[in-house]
DRENROKOL-811968 format. One record per residue (C-alpha): x, y, z; residue in one letter; chain. Coordinates in nm, 4 decimals. Each point is the difference from the previous one (the first is absolute). Example, Ala and Ser with C-alpha at 12.3 -4.5 7.8 and 13.67 -1.06 7.14 Angstrom:
BEGIN
<<1.2300, -0.4500, 0.7800>, 'A', 'A'>
<<0.1370, 0.3440, -0.0660>, 'S', 'A'>
This chain:
BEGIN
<<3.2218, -0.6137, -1.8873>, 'X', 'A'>
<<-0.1144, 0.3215, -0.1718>, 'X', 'A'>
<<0.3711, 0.1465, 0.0801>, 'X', 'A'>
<<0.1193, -0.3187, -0.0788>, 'X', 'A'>
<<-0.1431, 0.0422, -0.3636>, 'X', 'A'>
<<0.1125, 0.3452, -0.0622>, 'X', 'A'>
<<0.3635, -0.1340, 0.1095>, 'X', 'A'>
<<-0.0026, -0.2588, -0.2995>, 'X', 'A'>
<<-0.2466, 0.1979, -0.2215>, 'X', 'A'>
<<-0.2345, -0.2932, -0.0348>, 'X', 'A'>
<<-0.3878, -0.0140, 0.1060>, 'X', 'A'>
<<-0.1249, -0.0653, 0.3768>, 'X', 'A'>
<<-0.1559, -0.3384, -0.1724>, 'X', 'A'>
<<0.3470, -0.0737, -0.1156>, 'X', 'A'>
<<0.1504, -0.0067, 0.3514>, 'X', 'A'>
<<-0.3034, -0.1523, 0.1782>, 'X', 'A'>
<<0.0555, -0.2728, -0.2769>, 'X', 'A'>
<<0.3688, -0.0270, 0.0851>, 'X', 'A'>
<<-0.0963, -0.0499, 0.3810>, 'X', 'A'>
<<-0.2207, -0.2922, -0.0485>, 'X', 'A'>
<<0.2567, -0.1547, -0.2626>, 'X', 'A'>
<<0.2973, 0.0268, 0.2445>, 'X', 'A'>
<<-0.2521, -0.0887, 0.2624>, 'X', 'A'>
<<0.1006, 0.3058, 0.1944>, 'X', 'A'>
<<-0.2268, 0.1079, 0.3213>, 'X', 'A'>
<<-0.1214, 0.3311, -0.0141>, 'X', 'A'>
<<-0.0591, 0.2556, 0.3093>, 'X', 'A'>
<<-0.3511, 0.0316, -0.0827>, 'X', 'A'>
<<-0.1010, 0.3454, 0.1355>, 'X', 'A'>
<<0.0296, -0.0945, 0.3965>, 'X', 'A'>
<<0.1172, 0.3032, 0.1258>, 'X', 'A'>
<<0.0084, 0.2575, -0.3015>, 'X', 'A'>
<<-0.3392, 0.1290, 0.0418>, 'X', 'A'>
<<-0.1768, 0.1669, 0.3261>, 'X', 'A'>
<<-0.2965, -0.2244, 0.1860>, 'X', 'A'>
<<-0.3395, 0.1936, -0.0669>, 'X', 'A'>
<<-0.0990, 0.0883, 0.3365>, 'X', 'A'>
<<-0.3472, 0.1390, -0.0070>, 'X', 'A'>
<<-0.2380, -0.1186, 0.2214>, 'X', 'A'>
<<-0.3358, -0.2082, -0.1195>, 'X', 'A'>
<<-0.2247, 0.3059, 0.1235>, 'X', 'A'>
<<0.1613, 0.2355, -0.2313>, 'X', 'A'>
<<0.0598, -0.2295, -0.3046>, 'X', 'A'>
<<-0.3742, -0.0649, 0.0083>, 'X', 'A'>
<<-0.0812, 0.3641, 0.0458>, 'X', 'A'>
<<0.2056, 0.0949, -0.2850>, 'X', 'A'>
<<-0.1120, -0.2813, -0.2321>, 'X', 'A'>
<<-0.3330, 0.0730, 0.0995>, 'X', 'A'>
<<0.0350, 0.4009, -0.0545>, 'X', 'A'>
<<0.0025, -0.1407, -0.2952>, 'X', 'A'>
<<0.3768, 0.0011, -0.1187>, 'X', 'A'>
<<0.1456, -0.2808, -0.2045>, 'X', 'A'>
<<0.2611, -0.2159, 0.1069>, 'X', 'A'>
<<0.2587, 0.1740, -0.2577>, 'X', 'A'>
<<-0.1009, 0.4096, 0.1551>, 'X', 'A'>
<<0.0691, -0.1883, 0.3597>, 'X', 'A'>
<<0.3180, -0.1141, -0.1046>, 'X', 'A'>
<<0.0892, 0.3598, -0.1341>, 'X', 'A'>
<<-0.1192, 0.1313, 0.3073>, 'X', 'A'>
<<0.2181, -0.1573, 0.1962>, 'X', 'A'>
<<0.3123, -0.0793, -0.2242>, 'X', 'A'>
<<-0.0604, -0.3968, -0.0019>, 'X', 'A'>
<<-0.0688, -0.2215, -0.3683>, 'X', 'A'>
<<-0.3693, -0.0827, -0.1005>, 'X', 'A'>
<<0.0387, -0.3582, 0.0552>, 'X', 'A'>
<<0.1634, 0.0573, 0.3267>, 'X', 'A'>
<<-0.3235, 0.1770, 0.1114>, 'X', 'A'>
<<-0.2116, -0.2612, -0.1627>, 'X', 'A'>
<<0.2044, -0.2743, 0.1793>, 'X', 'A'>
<<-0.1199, 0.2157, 0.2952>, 'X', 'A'>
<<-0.2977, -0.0182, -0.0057>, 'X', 'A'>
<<-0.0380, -0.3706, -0.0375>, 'X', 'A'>
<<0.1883, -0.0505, 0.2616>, 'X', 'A'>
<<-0.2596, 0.2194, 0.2423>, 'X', 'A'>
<<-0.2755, -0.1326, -0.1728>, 'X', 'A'>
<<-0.1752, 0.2646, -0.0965>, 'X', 'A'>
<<-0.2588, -0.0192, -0.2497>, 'X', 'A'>
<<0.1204, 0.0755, -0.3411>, 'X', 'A'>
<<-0.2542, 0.1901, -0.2298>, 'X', 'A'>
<<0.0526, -0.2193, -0.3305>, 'X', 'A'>
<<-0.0645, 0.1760, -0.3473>, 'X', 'A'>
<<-0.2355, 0.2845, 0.1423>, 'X', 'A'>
<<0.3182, 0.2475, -0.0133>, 'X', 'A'>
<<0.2339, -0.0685, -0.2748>, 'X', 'A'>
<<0.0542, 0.2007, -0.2773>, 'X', 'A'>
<<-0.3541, -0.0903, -0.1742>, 'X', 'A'>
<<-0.2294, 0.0908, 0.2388>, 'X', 'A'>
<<0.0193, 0.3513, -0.0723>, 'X', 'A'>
<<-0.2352, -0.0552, -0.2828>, 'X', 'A'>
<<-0.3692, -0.0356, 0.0580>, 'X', 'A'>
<<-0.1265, -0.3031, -0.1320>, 'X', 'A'>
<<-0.3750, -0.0775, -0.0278>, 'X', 'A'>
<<-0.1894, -0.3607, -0.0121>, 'X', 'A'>
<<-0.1035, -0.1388, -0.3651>, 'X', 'A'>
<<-0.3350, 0.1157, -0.0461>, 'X', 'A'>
<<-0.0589, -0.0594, -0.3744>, 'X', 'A'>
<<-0.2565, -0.2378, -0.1691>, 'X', 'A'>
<<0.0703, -0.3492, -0.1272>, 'X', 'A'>
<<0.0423, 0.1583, -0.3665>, 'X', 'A'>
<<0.3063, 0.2326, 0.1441>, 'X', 'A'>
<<0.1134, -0.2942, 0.2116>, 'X', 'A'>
<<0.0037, -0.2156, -0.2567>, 'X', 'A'>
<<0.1703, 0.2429, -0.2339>, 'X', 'A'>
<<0.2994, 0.0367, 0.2435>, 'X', 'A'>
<<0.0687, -0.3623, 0.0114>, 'X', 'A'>
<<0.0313, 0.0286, -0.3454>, 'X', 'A'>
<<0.2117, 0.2375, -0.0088>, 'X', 'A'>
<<0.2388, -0.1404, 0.3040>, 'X', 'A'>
<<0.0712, -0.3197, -0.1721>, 'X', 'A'>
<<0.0870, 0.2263, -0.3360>, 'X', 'A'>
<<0.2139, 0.2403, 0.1223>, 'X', 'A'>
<<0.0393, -0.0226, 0.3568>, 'X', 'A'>
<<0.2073, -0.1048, 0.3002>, 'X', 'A'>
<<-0.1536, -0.0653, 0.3166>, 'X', 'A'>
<<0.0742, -0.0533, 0.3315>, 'X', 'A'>
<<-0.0577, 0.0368, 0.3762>, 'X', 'A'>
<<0.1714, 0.1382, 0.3528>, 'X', 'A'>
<<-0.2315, -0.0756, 0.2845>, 'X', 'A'>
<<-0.2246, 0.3004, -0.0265>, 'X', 'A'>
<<0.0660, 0.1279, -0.3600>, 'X', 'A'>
<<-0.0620, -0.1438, -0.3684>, 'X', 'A'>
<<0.2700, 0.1473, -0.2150>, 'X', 'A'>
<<-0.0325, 0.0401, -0.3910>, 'X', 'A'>
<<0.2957, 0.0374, -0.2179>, 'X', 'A'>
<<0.0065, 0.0831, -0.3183>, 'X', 'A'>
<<0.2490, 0.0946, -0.2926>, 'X', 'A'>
<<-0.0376, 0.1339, -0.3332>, 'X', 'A'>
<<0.1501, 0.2035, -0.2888>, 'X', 'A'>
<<-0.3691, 0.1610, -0.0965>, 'X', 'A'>
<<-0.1120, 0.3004, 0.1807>, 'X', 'A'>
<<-0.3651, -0.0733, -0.0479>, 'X', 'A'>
<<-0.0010, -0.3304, 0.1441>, 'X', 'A'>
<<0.2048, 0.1112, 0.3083>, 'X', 'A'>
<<-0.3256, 0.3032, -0.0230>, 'X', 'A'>
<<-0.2499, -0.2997, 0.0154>, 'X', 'A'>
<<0.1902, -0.1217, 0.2940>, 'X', 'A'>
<<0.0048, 0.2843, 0.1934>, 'X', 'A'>
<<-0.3959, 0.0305, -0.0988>, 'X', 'A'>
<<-0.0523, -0.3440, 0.0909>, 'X', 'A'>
<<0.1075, 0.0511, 0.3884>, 'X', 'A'>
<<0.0353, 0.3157, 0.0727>, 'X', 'A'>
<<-0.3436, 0.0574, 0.1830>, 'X', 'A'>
<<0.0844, -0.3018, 0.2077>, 'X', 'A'>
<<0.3901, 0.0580, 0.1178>, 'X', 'A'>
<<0.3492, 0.1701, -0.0502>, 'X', 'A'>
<<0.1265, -0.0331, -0.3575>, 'X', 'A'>
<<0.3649, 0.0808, -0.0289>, 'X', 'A'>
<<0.1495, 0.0760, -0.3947>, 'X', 'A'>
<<0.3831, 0.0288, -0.0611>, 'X', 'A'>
<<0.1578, -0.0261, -0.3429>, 'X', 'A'>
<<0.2568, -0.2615, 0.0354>, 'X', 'A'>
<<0.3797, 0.0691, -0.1920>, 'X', 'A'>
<<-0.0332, -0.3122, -0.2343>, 'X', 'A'>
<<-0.3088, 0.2769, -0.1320>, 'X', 'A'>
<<-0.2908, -0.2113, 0.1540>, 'X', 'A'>
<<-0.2748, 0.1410, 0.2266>, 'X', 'A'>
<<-0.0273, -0.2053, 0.3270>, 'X', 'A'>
<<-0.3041, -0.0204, 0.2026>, 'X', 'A'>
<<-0.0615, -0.0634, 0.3442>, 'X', 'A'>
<<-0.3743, -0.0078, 0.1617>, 'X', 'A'>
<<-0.0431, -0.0301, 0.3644>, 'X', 'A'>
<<-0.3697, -0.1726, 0.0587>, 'X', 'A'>
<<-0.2150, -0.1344, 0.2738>, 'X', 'A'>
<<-0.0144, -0.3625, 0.0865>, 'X', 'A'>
<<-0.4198, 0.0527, -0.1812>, 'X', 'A'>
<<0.2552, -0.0861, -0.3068>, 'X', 'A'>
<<0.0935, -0.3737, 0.1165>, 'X', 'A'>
<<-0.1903, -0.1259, -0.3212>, 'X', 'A'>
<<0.3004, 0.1859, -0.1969>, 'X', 'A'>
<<0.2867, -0.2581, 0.1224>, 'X', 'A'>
<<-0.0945, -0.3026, -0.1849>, 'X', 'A'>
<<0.2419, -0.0475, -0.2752>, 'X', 'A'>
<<-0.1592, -0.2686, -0.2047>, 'X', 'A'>
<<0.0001, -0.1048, -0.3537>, 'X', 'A'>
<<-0.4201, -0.0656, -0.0161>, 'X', 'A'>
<<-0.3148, 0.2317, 0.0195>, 'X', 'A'>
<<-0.2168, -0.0332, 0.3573>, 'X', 'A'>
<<-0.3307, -0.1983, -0.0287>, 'X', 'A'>
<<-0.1998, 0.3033, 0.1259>, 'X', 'A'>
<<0.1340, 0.2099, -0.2896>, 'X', 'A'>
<<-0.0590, -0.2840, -0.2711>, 'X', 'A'>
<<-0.3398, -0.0588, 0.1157>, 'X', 'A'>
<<-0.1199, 0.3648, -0.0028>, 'X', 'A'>
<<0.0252, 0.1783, -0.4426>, 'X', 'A'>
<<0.0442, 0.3768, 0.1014>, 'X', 'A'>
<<0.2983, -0.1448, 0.3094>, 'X', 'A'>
<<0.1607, -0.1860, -0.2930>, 'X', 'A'>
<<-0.0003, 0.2952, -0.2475>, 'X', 'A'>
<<0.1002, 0.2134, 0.2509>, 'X', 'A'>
<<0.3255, -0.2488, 0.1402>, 'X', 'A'>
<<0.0432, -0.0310, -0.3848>, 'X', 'A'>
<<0.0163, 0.3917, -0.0173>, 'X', 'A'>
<<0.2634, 0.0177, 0.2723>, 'X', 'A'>
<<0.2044, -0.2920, -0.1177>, 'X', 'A'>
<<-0.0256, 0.1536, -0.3621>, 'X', 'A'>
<<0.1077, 0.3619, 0.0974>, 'X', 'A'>
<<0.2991, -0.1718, 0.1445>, 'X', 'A'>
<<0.0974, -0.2734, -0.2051>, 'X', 'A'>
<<-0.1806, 0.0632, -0.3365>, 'X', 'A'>
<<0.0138, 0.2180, -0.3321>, 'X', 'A'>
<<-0.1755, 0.1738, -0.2200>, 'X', 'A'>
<<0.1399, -0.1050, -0.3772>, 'X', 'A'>
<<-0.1047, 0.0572, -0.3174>, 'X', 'A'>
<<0.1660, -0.2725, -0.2662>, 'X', 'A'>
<<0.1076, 0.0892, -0.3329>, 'X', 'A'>
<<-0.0374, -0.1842, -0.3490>, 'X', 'A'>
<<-0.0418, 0.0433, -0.3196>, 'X', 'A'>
<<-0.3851, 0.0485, -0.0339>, 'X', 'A'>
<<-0.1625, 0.1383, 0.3190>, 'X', 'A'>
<<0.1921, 0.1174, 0.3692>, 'X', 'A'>
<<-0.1782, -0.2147, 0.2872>, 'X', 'A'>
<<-0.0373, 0.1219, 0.3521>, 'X', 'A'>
<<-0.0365, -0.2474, 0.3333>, 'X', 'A'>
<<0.1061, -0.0453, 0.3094>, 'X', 'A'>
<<0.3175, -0.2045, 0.0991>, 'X', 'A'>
<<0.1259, -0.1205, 0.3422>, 'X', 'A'>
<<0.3406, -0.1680, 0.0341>, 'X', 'A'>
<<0.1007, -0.0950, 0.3958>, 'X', 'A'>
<<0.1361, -0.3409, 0.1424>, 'X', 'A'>
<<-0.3052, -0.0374, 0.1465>, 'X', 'A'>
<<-0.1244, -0.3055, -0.2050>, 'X', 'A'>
<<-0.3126, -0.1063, 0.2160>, 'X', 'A'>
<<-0.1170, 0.3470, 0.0312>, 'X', 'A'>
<<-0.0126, 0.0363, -0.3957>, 'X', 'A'>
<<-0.1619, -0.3602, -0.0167>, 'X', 'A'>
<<-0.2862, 0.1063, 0.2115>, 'X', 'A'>
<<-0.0620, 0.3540, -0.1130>, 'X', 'A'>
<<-0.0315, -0.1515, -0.3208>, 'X', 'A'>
<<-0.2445, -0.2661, 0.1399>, 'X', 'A'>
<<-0.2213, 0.2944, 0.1853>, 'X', 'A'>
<<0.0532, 0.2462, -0.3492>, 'X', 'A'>
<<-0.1545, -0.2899, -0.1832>, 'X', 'A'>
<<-0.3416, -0.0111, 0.2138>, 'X', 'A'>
<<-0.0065, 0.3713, -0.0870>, 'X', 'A'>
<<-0.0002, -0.1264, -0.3424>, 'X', 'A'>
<<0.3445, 0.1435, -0.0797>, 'X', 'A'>
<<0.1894, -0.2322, -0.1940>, 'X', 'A'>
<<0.4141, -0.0257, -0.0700>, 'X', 'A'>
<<0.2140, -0.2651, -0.0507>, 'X', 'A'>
<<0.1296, -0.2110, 0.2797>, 'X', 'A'>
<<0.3088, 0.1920, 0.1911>, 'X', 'A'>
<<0.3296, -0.1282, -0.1489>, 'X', 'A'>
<<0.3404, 0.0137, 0.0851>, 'X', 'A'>
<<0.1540, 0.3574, -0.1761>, 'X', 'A'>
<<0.3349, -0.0642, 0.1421>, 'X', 'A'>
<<0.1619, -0.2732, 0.1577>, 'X', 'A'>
<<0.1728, -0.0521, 0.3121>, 'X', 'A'>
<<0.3640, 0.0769, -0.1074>, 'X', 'A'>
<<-0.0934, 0.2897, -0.2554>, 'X', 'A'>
<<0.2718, 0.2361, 0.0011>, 'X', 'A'>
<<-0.2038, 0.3717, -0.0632>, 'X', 'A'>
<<0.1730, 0.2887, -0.1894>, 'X', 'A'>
<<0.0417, 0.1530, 0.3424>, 'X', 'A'>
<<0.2132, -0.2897, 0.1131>, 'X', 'A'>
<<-0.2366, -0.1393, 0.2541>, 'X', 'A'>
<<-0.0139, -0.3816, -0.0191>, 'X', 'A'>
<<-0.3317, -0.1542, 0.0786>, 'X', 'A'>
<<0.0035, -0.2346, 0.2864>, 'X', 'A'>
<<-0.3472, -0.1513, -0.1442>, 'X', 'A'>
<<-0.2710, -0.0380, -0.1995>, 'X', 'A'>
<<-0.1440, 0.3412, -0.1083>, 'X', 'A'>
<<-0.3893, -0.0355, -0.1441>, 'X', 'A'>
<<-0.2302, 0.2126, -0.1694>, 'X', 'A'>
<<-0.3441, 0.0903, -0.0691>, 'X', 'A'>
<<-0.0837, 0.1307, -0.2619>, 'X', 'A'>
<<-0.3549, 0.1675, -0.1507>, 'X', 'A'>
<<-0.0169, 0.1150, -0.3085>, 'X', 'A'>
<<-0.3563, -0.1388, -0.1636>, 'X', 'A'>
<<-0.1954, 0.2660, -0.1150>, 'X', 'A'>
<<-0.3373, -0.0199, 0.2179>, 'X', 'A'>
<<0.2296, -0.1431, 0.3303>, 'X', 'A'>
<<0.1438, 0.3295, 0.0170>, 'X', 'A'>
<<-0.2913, 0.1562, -0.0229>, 'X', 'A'>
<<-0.1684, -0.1174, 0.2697>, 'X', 'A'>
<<0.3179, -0.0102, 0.1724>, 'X', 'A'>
<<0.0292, 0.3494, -0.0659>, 'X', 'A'>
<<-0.3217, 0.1054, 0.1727>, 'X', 'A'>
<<0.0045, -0.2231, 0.2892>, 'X', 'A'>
<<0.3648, 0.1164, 0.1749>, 'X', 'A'>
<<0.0176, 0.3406, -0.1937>, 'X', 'A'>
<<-0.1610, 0.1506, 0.2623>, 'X', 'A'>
<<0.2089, -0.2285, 0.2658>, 'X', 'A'>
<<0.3296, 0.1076, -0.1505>, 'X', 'A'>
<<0.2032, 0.2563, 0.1924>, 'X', 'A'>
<<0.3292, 0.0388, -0.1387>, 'X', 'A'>
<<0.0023, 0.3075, -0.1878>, 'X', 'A'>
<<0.2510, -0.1583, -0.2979>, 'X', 'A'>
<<-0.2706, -0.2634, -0.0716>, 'X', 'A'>
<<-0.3008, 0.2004, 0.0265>, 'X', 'A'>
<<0.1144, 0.2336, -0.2623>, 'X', 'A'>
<<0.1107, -0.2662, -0.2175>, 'X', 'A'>
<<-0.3822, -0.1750, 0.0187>, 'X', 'A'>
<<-0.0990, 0.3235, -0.2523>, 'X', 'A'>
<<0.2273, -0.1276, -0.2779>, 'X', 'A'>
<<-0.1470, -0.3880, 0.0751>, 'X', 'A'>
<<-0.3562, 0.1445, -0.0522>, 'X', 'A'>
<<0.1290, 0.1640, -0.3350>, 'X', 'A'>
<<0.2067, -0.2932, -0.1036>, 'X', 'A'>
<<-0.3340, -0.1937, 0.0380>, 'X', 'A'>
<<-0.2810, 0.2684, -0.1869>, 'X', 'A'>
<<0.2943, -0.0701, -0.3081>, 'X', 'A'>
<<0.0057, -0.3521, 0.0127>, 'X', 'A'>
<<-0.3661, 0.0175, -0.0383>, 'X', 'A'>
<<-0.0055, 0.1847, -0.2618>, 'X', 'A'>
<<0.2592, -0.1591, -0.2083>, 'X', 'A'>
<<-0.1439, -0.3547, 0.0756>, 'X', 'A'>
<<0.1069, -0.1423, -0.2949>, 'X', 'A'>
<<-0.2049, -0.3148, 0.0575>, 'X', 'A'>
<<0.0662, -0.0098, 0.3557>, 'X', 'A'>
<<-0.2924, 0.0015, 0.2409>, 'X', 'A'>
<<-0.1556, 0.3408, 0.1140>, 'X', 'A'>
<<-0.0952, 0.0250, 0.3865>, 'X', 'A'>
<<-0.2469, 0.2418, 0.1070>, 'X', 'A'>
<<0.2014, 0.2979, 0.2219>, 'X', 'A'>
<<-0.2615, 0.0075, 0.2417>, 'X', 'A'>
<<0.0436, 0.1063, 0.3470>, 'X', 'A'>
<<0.0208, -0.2874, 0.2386>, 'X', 'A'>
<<-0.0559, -0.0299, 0.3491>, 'X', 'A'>
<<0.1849, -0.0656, 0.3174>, 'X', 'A'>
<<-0.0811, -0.3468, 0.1806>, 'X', 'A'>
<<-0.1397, 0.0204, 0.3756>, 'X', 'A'>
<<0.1157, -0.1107, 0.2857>, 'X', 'A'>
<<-0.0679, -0.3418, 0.0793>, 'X', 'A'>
<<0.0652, -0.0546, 0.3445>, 'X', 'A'>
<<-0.1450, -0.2371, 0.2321>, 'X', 'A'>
């Protein structure tokens, strides 16, 4: 069919689609290619040396799949994920406290993609900011293979290669686990990973006075709704999280939004604050931390140029306990 293809200068898919519209019967490959004739003894030797089923079949001039098909048919015991390409990189169990743990959820359901083989939890990630693809690397490299390759469309793509420890990293869900909610320093520091990923540091403009917050826009409606619940027993106040753009919203980059977008903003004086000192320390993504100097600033001015407005005391404040049962 290849030949067949070259003849007409068309695609194999072309001809193969031909065949089943003219209904004709192809030879299949009875007869073009040589029966594997290796005995059970030495195809479990070799695949027990250990070779792969692909460095057999170059061994011995046959196709991967014909070895594979091989060695189902002898029944030997296949060795599953333990070999492929991943395994060459050491990976370690999660060892980290509920505040890191906690953190990396965050984090996941920000930024991340997630999933599993049988033996290995693979993180993906893709961004156009070297420090956040830094954080990444921080982030997992004491606990697997972290692979880095700047893509052509100019993005830097991510692939982490974890233990199955990380199972609490595949849940893709738009809500915050009870165990975080119910523990203050878990929620600040899920808040801290959701915010590095999702979040901003802005500072906006008016006539009178610049004001800095903190703003998070994400799809994720019922994750704003109850961060916004938990910041309030902190005693952080914002306004309710509203829709910023609407499913349909064509952006200047020409990406339609397939839904709701929401966001939470903070932006009164004494919620940042506090805000401020509670995940400032929690905060990993080099961008943001910087940008936390010029929120301090912004509020020492708006202090001083009150104008009426309420002063708050700049006093250190400190970090909730754990409150685990």
């Amino acid at each position: 069919m290849f030949q067949v293809a070259d003849f007409y200068g068309c695609s194999h898919g072309t001809i193969v689609d031909r065949f089943k519209r003219f209904s004709l019967k192809s030879r299949g490959h009875l007869g073009l290619r040589r029966p594997i004739k290796i005995s059970k003894e030495k195809l479990t030797s070799l695949y027990n040396h250990p070779l792969s089923a692909i460095q057999i079949a170059k061994k011995f001039g046959f196709s991967k799949s014909g070895i594979e098909k091989k060695i189902k048919q002898l029944k030997i015991k296949t060795r599953g994920n333990l070999h492929r390409k991943y395994s060459r990189y050491k990976k370690l169990p999660f060892t980290g406290s509920l505040k890191e743990k906690a953190y990396l959820i965050g984090f996941r359901l920000g930024d991340l993609n997630v999933y599993h083989t049988n033996q290995v939890i693979v993180v993906r990630g893709s961004t156009t900011k070297p420090n956040q693809a830094k954080l990444i690397t921080g982030l997992f490299k004491n606990y697997g293979g972290v692979t880095t390759t700047l893509a052509k469309r100019g993005t830097i793509e991510q692939c982490v290669y974890l233990d199955r420890s990380f199972d609490f990293l595949l849940p893709k869900q738009d809500s915050i686990e009870a165990w975080i909610k119910n523990c203050p320093l878990c929620f600040l520091s899920f808040f801290a990973g959701y915010f590095d990923a999702e979040g901003c540091v802005t500072i906006h403009r008016n006539s009178r006075l610049n004001f800095a917050g903190f703003e998070i826009q994400t799809y994720d409606k019922n994750i704003l709704y109850q961060s916004w619940e938990q910041l309030k027993k902190l005693n952080i106040y914002a306004p309710k999280p509203a829709v910023s753009q609407p499913a349909g919203y064509i952006g200047k980059n020409g990406v339609v939004n397939n839904q709701n977008s929401w966001r939470l903003s903070i932006f009164a004086k004494e919620s940042v604050w506090k805000l401020l000192n509670h995940f400032g320390c929690l905060l990993r993504h080099e961008d943001k931390r910087k940008k936390l100097i010029k929120v301090k600033n912004n509020l020492l001015k708006r202090n001083i140029l009150h104008r009426g407005i309420k002063v708050i005391k700049l006093n250190k404040i400190e970090l909730p306990q754990h409150n685990h049962q």
